[in-house]
Backbone as a printed PyTorch tensor [residue, N CA C, xyz], in Angstrom:
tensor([[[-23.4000,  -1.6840,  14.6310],
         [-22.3100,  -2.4280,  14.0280],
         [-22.8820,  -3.6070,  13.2370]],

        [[-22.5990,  -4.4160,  11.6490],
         [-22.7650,  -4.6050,  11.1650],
         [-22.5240,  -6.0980,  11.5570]],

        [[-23.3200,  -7.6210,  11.2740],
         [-22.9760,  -8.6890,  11.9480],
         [-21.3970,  -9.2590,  11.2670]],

        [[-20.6270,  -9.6800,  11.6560],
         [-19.4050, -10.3100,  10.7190],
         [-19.6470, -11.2930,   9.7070]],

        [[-20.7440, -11.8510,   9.9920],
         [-20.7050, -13.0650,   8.7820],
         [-22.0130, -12.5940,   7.9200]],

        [[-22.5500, -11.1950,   8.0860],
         [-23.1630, -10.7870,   6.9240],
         [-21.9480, -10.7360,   5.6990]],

        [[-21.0670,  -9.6980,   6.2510],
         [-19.6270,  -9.3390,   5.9280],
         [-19.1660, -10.0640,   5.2500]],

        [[-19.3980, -11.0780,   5.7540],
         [-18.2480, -12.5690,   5.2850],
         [-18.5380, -12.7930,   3.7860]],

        [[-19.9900, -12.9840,   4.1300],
         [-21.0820, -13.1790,   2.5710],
         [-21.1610, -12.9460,   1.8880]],

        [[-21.3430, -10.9190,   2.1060],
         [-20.9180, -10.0630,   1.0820],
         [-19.4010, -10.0800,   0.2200]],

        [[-18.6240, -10.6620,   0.9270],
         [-17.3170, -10.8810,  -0.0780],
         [-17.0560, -11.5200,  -0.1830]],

        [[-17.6620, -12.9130,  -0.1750],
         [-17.5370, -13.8070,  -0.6390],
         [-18.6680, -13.8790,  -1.8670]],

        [[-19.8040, -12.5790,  -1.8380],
         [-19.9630, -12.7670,  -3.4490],
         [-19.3090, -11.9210,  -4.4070]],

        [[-18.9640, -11.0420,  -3.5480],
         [-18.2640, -10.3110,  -4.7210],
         [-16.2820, -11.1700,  -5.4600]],

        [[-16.4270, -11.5390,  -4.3890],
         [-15.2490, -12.5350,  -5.1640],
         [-15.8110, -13.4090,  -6.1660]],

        [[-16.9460, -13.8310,  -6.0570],
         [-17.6610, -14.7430,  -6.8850],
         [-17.5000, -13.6990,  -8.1830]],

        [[-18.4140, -12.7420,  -8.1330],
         [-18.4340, -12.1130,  -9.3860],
         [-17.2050, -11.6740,  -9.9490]],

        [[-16.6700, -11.1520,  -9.3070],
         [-14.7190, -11.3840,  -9.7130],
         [-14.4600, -12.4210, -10.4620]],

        [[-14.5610, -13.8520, -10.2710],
         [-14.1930, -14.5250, -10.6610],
         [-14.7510, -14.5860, -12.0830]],

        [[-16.2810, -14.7990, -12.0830],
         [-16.5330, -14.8350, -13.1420],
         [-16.4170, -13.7910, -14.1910]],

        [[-16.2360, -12.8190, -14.1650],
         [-15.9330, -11.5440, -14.8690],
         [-14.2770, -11.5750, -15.5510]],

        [[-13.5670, -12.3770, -14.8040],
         [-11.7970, -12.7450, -15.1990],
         [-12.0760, -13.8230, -15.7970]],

        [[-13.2110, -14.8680, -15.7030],
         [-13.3100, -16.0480, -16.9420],
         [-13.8600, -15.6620, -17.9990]],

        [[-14.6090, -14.9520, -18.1490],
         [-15.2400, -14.2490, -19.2190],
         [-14.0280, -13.6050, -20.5730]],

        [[-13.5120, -12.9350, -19.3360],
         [-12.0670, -12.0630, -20.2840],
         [-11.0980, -13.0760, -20.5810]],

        [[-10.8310, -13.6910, -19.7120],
         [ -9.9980, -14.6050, -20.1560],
         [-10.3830, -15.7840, -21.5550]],

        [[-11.5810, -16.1270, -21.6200],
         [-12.2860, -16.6310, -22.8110],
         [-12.1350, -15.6420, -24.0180]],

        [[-12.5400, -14.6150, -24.0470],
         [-12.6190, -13.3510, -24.8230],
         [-11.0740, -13.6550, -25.2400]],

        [[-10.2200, -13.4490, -24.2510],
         [ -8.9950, -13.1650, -25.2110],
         [ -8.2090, -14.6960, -25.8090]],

        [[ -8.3280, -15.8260, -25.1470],
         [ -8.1410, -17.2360, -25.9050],
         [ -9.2310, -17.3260, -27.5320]],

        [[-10.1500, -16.5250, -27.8150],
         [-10.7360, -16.1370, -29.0600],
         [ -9.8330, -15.5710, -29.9600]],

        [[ -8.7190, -14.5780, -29.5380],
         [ -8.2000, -13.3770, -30.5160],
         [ -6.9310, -14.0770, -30.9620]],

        [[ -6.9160, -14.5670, -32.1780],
         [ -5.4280, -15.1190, -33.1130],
         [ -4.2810, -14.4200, -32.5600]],

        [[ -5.0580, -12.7510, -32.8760],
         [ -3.6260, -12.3300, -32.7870],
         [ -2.8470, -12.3990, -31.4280]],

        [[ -3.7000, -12.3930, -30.2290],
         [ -3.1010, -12.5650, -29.0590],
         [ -2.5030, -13.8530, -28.8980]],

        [[ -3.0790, -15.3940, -28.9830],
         [ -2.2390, -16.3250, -29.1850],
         [ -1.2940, -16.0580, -29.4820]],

        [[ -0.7990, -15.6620, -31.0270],
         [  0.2970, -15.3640, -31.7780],
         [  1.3240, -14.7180, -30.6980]],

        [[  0.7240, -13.4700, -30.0800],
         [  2.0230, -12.8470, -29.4200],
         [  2.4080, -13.6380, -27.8560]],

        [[  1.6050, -14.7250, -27.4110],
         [  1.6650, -14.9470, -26.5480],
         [  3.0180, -16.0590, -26.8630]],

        [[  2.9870, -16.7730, -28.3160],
         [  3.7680, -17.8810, -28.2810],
         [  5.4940, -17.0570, -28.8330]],

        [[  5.2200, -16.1960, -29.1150],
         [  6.4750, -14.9910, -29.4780],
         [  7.2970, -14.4880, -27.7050]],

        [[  5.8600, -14.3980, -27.3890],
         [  6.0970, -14.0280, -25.7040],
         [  7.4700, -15.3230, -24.7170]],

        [[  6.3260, -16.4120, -25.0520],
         [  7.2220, -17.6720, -24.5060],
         [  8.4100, -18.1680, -25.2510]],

        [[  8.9300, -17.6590, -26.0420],
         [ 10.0600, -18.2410, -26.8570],
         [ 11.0910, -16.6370, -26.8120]],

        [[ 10.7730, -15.2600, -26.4520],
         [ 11.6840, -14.3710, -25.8720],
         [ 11.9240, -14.9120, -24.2910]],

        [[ 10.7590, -15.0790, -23.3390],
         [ 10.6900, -15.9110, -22.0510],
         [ 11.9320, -16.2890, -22.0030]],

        [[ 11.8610, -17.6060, -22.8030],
         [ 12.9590, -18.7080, -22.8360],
         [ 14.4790, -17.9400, -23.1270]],

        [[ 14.6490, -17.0980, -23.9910],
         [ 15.5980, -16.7750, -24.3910],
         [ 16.6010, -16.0470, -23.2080]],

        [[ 15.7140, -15.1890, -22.3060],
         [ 15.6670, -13.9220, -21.4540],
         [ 16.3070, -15.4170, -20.3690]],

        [[ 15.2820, -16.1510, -20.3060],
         [ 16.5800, -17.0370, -18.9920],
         [ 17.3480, -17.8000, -19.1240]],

        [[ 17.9070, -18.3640, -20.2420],
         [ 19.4450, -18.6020, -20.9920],
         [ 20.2160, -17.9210, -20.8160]],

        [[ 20.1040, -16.1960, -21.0790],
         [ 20.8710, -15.3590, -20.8830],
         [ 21.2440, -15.5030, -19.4360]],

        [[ 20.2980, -15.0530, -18.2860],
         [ 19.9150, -14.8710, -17.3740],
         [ 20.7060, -15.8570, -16.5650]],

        [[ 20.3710, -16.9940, -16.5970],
         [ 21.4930, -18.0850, -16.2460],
         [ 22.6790, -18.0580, -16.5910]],

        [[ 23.1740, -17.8240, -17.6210],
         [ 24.5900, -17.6360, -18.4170],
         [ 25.3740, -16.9520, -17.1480]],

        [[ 24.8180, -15.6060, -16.7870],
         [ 25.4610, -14.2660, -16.0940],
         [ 25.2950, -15.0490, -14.8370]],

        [[ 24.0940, -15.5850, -14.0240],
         [ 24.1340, -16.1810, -12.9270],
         [ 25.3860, -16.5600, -12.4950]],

        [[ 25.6080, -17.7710, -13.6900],
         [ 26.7140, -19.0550, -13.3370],
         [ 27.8190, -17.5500, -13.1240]],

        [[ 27.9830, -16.4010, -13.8000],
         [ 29.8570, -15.6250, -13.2960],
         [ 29.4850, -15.2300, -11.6580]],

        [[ 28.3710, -15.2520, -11.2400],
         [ 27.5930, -14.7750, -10.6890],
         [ 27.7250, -15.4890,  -8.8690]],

        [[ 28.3090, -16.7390,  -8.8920],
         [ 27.4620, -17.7430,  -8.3460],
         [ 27.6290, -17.3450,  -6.6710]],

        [[ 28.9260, -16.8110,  -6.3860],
         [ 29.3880, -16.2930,  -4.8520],
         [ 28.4810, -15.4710,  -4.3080]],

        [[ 28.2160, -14.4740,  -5.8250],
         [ 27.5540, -13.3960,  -4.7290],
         [ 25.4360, -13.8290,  -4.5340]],

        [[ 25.5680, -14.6260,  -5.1320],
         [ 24.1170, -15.1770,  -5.2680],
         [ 23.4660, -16.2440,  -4.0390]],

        [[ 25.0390, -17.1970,  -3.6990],
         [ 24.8830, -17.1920,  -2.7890],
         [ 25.1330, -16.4730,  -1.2850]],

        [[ 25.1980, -15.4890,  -1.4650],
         [ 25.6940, -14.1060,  -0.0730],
         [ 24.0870, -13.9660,  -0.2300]],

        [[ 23.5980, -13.4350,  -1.0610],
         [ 22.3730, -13.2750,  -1.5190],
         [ 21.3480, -14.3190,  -1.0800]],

        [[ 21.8680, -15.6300,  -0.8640],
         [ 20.6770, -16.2950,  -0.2190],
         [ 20.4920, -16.3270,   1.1880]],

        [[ 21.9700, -16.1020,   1.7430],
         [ 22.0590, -16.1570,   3.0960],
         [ 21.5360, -15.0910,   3.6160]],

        [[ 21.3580, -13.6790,   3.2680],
         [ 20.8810, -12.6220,   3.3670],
         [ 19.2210, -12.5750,   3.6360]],

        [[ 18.8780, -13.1250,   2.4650],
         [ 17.3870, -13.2590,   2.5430],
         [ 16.8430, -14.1990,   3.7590]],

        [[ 17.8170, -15.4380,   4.1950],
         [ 17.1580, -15.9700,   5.2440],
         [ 17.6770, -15.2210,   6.4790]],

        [[ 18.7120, -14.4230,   6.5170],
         [ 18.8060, -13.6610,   8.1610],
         [ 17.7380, -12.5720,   7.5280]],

        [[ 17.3500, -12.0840,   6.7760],
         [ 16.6060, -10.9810,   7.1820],
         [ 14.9510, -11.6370,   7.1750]],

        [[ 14.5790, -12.8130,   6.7200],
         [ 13.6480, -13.9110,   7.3370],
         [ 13.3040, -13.5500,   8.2410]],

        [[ 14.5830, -14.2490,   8.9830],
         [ 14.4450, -14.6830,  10.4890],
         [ 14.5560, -13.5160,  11.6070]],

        [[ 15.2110, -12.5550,  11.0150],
         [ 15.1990, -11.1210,  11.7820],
         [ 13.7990, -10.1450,  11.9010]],

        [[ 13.0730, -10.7710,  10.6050],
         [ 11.7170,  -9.7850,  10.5860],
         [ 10.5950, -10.7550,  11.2120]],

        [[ 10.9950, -12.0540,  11.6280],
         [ 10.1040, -12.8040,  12.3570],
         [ 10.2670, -12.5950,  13.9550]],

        [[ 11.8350, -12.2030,  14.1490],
         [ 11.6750, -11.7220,  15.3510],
         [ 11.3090, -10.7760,  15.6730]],

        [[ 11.4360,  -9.7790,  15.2160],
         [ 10.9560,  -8.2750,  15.4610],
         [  9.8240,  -8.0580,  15.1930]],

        [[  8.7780,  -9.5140,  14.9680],
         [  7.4400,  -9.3880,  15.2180],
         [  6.9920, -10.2080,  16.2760]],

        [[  7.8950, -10.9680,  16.9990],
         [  7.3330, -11.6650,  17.9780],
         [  7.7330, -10.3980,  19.1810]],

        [[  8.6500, -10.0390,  19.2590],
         [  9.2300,  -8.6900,  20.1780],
         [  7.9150,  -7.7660,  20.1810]],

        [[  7.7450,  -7.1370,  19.6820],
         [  6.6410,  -6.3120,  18.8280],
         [  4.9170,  -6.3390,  19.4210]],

        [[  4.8780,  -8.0400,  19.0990],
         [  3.7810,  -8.7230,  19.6640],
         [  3.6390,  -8.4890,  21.0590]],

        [[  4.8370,  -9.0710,  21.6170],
         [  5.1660,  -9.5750,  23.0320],
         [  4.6060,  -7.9760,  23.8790]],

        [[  5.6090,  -6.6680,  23.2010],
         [  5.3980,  -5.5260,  24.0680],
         [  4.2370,  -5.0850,  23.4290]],

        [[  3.2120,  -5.0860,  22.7210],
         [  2.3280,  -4.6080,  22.7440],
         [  0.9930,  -5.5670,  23.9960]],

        [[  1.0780,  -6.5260,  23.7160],
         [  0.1880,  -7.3140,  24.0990],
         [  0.7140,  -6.6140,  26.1480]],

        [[  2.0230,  -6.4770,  26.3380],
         [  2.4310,  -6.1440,  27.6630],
         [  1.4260,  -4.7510,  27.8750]],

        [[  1.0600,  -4.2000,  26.9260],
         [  0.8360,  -2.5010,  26.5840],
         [  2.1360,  -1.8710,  26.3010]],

        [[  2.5910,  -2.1740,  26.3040],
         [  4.1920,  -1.3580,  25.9700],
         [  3.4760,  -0.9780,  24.9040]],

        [[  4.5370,   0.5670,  24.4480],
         [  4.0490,   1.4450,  23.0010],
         [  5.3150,   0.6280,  22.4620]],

        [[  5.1930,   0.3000,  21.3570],
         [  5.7910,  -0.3600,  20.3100],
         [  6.6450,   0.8850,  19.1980]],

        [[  7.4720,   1.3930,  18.6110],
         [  8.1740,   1.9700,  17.9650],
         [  9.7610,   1.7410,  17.6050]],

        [[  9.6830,   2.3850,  16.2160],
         [ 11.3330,   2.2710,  15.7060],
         [ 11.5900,   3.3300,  14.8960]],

        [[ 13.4520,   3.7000,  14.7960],
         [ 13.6880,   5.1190,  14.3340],
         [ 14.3280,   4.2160,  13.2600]],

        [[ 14.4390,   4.6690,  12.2000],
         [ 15.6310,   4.6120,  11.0410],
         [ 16.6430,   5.7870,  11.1660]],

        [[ 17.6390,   5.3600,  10.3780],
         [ 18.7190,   6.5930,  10.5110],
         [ 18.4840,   8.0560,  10.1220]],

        [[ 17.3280,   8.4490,   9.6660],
         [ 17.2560,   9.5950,   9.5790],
         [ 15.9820,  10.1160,  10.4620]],

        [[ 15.3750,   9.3290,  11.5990],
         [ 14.8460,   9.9860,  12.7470],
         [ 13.6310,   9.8040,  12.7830]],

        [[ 12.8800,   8.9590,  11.3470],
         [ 11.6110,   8.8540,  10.9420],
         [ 10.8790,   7.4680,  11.6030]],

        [[ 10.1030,   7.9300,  12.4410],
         [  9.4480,   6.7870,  13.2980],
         [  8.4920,   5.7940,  13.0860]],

        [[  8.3960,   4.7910,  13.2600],
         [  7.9680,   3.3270,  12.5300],
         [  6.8680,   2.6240,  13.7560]],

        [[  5.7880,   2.9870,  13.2800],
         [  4.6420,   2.1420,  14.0830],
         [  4.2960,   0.4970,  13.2150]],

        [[  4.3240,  -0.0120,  14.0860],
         [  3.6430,  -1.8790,  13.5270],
         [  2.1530,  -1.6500,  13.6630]],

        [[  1.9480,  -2.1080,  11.7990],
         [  0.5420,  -2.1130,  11.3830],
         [  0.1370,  -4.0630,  11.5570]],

        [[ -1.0550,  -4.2600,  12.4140],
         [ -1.1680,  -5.4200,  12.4310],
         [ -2.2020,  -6.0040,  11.7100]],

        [[ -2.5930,  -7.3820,  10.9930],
         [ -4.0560,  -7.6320,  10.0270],
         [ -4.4910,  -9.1750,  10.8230]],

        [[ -5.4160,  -8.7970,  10.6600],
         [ -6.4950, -10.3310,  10.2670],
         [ -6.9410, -10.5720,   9.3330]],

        [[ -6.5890, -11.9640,   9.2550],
         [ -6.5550, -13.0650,   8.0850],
         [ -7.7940, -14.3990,   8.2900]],

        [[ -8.1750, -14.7120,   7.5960],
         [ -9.2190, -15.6910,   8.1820],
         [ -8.8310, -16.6790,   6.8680]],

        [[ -8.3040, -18.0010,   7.7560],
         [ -8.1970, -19.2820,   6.8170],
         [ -9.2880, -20.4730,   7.5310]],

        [[ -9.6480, -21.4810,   6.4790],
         [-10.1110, -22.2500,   6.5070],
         [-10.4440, -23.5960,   7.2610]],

        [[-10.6870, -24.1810,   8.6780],
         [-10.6230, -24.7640,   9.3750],
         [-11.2380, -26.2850,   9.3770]]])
């Protein structure tokens, strides 16, 4: 088995070279007129697209807010059904769920590594 913080190293250079390979292109294309050009055509349809966009909002405004309340119960519903989840696996419990048509749902879990 391979040490973890060889691991670590290795992608942390290849993000390196990532990076520099997207500054490169990104230089390359701040060079090309014509891309400027469509970029400032770009931001002035942008603008236009959420004038509209807002316009329809405002007939909009009841169901937008149903729409916000929605997004925070289903938040707070998918935070529980990962602490549940957690709880019976860590018990050993087998963890599973059906949807309405019978198709069964295993919890995929990740590690994340932040900065301390």
């Amino acid at each position: 088995m391979q040490d973890i913080q060889e691991i670590w190293g290795r992608i942390q250079v290849i993000k390196k070279q990532q990076k520099d390979l997207r500054g490169a292109y990104k230089d390359a294309l701040r060079a090309s007129q014509e891309y400027l050009e469509l970029g400032e055509k770009l931001n002035t349809m942008r603008a236009r697209k959420k004038q509209i966009e807002a316009t329809v909002k405002g007939d909009f405004a009841s169901d937008f807010t149903k729409l916000d309340d929605l997004k925070i119960d289903l938040e707070s519903d998918m935070e529980i059904l990962s602490d549940i989840a957690m709880t019976k696996l860590m018990k050993g419990e087998t963890v599973e769920v059906k949807d309405e048509y019978d198709n069964v749902y295993e919890p995929i879990f990740s590690v994340k590594f932040k900065k301390t």
